[in-house]
N, CA, C and O atoms as CSV, one atom per row, in Angstrom:
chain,resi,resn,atom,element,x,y,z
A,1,UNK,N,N,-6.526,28.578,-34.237
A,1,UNK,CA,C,-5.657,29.587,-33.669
A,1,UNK,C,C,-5.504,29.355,-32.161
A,1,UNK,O,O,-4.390,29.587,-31.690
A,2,UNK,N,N,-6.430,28.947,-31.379
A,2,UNK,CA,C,-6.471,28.765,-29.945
A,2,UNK,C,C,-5.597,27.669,-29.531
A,2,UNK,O,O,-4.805,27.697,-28.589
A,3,UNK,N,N,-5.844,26.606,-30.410
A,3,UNK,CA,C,-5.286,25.421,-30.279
A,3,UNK,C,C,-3.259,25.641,-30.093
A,3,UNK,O,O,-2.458,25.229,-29.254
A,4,UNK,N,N,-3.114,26.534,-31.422
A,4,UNK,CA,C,-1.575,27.281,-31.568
A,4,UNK,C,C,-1.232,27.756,-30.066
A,4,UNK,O,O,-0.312,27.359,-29.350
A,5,UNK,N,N,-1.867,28.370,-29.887
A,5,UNK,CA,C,-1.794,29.449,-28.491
A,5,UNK,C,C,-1.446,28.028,-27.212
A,5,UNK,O,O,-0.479,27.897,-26.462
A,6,UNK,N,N,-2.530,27.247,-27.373
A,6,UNK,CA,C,-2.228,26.592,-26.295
A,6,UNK,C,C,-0.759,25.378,-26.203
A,6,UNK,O,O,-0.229,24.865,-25.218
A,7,UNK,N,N,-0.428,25.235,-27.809
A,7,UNK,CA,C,0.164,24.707,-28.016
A,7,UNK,C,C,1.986,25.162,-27.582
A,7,UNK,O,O,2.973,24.519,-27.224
A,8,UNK,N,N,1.744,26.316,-27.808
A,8,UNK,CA,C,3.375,27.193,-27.534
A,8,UNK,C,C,3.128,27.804,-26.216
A,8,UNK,O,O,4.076,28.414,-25.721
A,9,UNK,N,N,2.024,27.746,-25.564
A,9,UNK,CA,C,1.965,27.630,-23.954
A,9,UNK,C,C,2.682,26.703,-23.403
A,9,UNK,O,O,3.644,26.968,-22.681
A,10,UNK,N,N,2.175,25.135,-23.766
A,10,UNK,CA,C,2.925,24.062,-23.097
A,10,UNK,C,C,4.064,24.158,-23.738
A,10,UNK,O,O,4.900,23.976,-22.852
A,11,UNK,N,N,4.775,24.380,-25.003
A,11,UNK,CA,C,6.108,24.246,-25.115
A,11,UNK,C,C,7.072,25.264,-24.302
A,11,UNK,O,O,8.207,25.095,-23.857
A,12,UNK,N,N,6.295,26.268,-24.275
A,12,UNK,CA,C,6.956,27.130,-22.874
A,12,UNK,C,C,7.038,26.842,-21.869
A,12,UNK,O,O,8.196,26.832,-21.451
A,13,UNK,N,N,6.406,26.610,-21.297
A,13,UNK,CA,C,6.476,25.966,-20.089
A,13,UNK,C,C,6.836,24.891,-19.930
A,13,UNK,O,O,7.045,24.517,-18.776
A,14,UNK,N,N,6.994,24.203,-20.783
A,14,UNK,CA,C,7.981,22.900,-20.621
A,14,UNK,C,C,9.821,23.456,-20.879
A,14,UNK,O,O,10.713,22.827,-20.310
A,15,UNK,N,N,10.060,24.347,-21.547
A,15,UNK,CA,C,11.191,24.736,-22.162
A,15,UNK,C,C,11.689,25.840,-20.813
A,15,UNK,O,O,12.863,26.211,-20.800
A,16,UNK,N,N,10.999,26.183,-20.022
A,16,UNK,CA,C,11.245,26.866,-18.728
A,16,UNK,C,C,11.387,25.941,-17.827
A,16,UNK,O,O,12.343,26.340,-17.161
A,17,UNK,N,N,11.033,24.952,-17.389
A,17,UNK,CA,C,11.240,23.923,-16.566
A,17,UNK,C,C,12.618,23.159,-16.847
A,17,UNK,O,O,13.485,22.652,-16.135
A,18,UNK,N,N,12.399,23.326,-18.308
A,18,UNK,CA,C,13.733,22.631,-18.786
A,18,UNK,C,C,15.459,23.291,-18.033
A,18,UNK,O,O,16.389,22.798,-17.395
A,19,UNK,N,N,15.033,24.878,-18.699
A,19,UNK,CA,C,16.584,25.836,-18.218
A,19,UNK,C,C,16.071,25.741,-16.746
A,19,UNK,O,O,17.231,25.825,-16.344
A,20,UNK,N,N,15.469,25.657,-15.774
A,20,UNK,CA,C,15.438,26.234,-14.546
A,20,UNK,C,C,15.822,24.291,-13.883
A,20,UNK,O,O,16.106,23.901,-12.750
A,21,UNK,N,N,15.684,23.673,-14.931
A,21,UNK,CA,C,16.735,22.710,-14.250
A,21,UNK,C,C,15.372,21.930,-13.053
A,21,UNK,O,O,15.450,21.402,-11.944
A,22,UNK,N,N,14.500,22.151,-13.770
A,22,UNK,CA,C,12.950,21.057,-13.097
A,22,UNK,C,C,12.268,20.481,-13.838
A,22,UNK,O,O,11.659,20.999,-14.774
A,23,UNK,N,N,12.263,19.307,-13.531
A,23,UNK,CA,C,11.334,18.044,-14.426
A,23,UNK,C,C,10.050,17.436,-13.540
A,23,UNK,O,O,10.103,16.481,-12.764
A,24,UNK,N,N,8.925,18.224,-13.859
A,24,UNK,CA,C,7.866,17.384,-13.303
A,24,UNK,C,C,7.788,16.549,-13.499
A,24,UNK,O,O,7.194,16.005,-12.568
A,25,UNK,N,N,8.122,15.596,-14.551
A,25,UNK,CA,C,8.183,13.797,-14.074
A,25,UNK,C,C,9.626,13.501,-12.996
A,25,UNK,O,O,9.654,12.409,-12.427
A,26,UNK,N,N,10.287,14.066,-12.856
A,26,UNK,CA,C,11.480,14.036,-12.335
A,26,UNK,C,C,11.246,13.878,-10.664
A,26,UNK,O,O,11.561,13.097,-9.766
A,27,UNK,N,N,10.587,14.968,-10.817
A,27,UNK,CA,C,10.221,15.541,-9.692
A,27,UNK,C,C,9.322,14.510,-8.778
A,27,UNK,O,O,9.642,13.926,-7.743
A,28,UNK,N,N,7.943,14.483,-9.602
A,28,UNK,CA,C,6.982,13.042,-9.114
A,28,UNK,C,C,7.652,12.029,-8.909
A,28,UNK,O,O,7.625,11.634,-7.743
A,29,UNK,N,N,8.486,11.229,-9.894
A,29,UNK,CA,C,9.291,10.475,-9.494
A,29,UNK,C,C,9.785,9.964,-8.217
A,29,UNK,O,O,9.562,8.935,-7.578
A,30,UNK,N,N,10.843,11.434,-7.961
A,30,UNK,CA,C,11.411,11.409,-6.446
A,30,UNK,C,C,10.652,11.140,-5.297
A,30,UNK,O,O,11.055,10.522,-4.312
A,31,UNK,N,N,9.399,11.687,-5.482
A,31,UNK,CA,C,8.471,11.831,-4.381
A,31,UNK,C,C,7.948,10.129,-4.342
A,31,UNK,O,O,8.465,9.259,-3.641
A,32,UNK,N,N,6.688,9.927,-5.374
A,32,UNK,CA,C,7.103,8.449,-5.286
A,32,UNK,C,C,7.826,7.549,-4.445
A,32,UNK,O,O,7.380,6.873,-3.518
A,33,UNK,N,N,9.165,7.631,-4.941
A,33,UNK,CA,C,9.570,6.642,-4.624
A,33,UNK,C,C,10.425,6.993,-2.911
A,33,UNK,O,O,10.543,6.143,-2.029
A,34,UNK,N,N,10.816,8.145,-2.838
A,34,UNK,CA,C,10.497,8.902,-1.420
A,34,UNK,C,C,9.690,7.813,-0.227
A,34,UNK,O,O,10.164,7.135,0.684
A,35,UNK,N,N,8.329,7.999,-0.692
A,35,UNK,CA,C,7.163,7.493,-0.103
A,35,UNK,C,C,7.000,6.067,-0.172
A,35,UNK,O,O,6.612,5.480,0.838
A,36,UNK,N,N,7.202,5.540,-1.046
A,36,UNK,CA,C,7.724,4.145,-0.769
A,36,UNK,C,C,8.606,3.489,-0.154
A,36,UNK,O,O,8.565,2.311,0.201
A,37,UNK,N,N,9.403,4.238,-0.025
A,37,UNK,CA,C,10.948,3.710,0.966
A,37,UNK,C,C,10.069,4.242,1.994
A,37,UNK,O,O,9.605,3.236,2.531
A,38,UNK,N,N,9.590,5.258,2.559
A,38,UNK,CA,C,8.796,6.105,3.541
A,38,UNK,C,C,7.730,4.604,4.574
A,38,UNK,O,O,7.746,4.006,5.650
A,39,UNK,N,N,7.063,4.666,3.458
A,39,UNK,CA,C,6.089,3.492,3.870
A,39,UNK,C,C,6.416,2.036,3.835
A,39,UNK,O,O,5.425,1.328,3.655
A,40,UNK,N,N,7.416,1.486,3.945
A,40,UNK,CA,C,8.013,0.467,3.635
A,40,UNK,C,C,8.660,0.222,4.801
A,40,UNK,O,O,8.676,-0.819,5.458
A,41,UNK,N,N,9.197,1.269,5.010
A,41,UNK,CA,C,9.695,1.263,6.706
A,41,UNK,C,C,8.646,1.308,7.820
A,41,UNK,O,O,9.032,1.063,8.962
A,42,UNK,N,N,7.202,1.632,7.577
A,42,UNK,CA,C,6.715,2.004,8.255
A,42,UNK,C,C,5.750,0.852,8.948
A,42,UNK,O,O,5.348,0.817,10.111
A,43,UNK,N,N,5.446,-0.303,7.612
A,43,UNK,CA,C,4.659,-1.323,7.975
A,43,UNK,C,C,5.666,-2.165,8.402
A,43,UNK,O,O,6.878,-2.286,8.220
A,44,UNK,N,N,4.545,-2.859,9.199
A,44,UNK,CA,C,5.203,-4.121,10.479
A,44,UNK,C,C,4.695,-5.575,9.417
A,44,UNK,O,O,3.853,-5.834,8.557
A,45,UNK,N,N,5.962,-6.323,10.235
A,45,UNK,CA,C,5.982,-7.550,9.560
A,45,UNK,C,C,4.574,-8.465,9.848
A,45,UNK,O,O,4.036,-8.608,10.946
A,46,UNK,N,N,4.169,-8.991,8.667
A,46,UNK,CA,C,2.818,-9.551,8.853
A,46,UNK,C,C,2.898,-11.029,8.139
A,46,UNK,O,O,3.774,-11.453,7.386
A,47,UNK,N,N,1.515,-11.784,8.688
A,47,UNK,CA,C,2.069,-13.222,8.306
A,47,UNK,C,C,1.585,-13.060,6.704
A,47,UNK,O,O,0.757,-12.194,6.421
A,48,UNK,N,N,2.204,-14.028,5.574
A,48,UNK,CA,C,2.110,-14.110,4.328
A,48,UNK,C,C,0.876,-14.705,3.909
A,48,UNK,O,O,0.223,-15.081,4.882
A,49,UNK,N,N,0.352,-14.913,2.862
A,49,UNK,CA,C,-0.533,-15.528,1.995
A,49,UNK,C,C,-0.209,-17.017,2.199
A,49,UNK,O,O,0.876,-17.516,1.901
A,50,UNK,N,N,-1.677,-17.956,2.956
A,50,UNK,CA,C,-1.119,-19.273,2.707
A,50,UNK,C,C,-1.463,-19.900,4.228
A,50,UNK,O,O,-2.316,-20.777,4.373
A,51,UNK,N,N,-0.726,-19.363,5.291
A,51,UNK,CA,C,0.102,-19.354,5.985
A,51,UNK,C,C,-1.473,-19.893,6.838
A,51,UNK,O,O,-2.615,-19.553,6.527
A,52,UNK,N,N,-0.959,-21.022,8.218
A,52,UNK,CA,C,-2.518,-21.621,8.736
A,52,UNK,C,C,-3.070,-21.237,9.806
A,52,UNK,O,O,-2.663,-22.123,10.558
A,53,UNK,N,N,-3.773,-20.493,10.514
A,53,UNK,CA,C,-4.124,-19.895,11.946
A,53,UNK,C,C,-3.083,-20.104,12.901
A,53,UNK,O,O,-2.609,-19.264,13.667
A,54,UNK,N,N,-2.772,-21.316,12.779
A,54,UNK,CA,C,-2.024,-21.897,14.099
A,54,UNK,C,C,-1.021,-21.425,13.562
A,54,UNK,O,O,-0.219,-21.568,14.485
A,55,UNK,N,N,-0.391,-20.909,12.652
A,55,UNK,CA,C,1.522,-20.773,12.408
A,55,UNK,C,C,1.398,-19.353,12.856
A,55,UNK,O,O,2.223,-18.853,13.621
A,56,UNK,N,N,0.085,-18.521,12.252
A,56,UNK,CA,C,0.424,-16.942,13.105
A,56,UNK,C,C,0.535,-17.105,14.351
A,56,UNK,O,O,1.582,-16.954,14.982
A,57,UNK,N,N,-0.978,-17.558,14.992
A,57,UNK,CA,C,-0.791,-17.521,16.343
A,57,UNK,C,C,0.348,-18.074,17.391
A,57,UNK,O,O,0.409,-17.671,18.553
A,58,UNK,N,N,1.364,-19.183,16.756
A,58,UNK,CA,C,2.594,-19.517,17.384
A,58,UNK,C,C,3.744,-18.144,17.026
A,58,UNK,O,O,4.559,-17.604,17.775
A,59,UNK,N,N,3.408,-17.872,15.572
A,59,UNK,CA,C,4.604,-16.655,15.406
A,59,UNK,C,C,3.716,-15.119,15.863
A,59,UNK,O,O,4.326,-14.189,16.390
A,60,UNK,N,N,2.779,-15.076,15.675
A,60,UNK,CA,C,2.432,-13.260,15.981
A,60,UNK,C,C,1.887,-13.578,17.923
A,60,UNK,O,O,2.143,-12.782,18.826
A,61,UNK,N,N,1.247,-14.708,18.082
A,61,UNK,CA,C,0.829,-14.215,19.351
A,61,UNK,C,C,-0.536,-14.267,19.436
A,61,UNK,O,O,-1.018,-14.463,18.321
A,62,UNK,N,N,-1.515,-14.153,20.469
A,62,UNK,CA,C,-2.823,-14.620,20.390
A,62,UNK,C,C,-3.668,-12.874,19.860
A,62,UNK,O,O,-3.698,-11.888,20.596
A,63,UNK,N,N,-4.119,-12.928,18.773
A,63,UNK,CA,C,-4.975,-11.264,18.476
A,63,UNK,C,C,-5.142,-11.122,19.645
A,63,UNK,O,O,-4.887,-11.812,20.633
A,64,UNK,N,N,-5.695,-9.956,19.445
A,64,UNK,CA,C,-6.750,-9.119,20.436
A,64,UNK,C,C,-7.698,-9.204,19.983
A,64,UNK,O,O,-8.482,-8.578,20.697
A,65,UNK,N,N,-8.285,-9.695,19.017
A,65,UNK,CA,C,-9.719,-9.419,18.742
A,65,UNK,C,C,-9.619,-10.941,17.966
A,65,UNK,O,O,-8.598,-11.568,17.686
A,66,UNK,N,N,-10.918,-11.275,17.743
A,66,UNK,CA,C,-10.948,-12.634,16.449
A,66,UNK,C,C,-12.593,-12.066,15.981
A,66,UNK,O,O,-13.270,-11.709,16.945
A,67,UNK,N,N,-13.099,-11.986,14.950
A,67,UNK,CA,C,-14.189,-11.587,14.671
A,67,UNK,C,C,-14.177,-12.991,13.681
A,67,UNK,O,O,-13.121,-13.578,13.447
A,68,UNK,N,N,-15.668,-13.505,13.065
A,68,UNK,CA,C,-16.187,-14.511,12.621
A,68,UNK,C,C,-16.371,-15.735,12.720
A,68,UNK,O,O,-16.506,-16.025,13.908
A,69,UNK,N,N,-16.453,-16.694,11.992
A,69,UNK,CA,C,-16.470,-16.846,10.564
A,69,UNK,C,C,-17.750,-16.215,9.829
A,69,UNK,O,O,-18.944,-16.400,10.065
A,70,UNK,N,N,-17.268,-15.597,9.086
A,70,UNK,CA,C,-18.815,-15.107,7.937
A,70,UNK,C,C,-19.246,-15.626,6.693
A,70,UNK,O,O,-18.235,-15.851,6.028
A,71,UNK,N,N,-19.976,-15.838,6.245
A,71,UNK,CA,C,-20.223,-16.215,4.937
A,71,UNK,C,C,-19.375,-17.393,4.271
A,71,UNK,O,O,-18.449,-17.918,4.890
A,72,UNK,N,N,-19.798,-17.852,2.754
A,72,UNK,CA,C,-19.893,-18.957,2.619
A,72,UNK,C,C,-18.717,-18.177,1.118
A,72,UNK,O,O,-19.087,-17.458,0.190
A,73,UNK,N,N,-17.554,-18.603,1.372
A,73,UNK,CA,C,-16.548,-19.434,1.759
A,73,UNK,C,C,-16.851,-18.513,3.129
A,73,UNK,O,O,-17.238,-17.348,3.039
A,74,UNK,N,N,-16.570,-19.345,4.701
A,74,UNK,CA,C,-16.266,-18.639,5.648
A,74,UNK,C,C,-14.722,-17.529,5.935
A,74,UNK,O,O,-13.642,-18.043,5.642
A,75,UNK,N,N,-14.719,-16.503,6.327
A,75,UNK,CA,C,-13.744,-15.575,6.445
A,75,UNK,C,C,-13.853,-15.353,7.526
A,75,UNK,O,O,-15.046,-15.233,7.804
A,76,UNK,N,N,-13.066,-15.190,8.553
A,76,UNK,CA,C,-12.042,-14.696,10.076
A,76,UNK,C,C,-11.383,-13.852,10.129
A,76,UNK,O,O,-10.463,-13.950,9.317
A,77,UNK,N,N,-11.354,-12.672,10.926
A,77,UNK,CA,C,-10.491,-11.883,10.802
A,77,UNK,C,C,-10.146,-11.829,12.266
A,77,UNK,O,O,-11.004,-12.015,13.129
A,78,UNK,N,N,-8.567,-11.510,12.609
A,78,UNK,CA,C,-7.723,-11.626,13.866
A,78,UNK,C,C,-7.275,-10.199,13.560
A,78,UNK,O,O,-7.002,-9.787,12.432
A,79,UNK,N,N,-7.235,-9.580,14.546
A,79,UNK,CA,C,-7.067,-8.055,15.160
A,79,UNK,C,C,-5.747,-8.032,15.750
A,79,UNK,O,O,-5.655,-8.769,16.731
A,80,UNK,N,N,-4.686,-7.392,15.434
A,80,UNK,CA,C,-3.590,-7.504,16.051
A,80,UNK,C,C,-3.470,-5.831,16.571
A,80,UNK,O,O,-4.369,-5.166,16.058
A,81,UNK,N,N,-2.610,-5.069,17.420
A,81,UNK,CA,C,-2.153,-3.755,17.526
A,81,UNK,C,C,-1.805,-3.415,16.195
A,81,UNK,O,O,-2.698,-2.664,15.804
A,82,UNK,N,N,-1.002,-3.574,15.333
A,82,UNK,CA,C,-0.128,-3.097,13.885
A,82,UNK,C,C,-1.044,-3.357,12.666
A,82,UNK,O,O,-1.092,-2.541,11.746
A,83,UNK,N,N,-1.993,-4.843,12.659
A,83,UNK,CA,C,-1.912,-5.330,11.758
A,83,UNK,C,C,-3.001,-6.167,11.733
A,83,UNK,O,O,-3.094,-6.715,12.831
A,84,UNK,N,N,-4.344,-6.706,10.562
A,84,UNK,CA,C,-5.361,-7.404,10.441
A,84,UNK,C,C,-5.454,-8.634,9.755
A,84,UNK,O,O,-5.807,-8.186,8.665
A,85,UNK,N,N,-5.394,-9.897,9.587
A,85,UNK,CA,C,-5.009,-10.757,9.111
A,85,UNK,C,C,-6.572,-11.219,8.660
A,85,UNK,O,O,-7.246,-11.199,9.690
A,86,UNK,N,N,-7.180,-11.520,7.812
A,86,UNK,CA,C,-8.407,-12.042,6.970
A,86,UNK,C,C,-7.976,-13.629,6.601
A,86,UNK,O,O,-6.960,-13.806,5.929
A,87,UNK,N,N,-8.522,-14.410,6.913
A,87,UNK,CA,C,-8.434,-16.150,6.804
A,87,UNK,C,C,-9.798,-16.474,5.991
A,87,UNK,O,O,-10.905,-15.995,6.237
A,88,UNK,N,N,-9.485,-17.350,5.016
A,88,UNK,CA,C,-10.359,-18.070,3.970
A,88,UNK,C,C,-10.388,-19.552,4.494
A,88,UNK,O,O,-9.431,-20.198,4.067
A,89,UNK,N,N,-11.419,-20.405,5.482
A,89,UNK,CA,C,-11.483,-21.676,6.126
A,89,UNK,C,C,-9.880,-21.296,7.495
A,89,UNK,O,O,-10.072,-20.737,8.574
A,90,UNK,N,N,-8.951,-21.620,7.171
A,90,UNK,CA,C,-7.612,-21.807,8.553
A,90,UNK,C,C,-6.853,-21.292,7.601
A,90,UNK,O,O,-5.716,-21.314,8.071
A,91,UNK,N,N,-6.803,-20.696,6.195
A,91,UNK,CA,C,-5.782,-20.334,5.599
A,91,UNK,C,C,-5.596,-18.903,5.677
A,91,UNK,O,O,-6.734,-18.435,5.704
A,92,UNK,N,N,-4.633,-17.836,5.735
A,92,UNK,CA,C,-4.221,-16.417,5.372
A,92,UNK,C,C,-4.795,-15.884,4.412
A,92,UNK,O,O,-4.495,-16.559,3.427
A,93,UNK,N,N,-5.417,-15.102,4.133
A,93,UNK,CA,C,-5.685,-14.732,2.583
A,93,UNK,C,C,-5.071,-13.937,2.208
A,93,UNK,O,O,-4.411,-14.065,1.176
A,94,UNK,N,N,-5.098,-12.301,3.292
A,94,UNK,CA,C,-4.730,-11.265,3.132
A,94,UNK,C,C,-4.138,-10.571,4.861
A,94,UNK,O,O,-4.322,-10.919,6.027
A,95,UNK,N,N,-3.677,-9.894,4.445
A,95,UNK,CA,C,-3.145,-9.156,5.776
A,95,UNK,C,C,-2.984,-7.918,5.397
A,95,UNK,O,O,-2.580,-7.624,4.272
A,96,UNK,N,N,-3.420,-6.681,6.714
A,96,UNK,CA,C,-2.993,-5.519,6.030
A,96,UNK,C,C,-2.841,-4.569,7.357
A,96,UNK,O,O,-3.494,-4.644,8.398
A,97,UNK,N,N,-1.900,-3.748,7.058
A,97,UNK,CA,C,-1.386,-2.826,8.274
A,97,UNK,C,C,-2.109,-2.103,8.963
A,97,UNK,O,O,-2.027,-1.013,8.397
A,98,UNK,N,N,-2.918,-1.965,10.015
A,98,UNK,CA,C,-3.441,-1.159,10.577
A,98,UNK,C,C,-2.968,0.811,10.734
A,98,UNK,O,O,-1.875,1.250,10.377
A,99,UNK,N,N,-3.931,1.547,11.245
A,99,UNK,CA,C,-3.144,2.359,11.308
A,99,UNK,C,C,-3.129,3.186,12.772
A,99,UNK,O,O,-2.317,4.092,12.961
């Protein structure tokens, strides 16, 4: 019996969302993807996967910071204002937007 109850709860409330012309997936949706266009604009261009110490530092500029090498594979990380670039030996691994 409870189960019934809860059952024609959610169909109500889905069937009210319906006439009042609101779709919580609809809705999430928008927001989503809102926030993606949002944040998409927001990060700064960073060097790609691959890419060799020397090609950032001719295209981004000398960091502000250089921390390492650590550990075995060695890893480097270069400190920019926007943005952190992580190197595997002289290669890019990852990059990611500061905030």
């Amino acid at each position: 019996m409870r189960l019934k109850r809860l059952f024609a709860l959610a169909a109500a409330t889905s069937a009210a969302a319906f006439v009042l012309g609101a779709s919580p997936t609809a809705v999430g949706d928008v927001l989503l993807i809102d926030s993606i266009e949002h944040a998409s604009l927001a990060v700064p261009e960073r060097p790609t996967r691959g890419v060799t110490m020397e090609s950032v530092e001719r295209r981004f500029g000398a960091p502000t910071r250089r921390e390492g090498p650590v550990g075995d594979p060695p890893i480097t990380r270069w400190d920019y204002p926007e943005f952190s670039v992580y190197f595997e030996y002289d290669r890019v691994i990852h990059a990611v937007a500061r905030r």
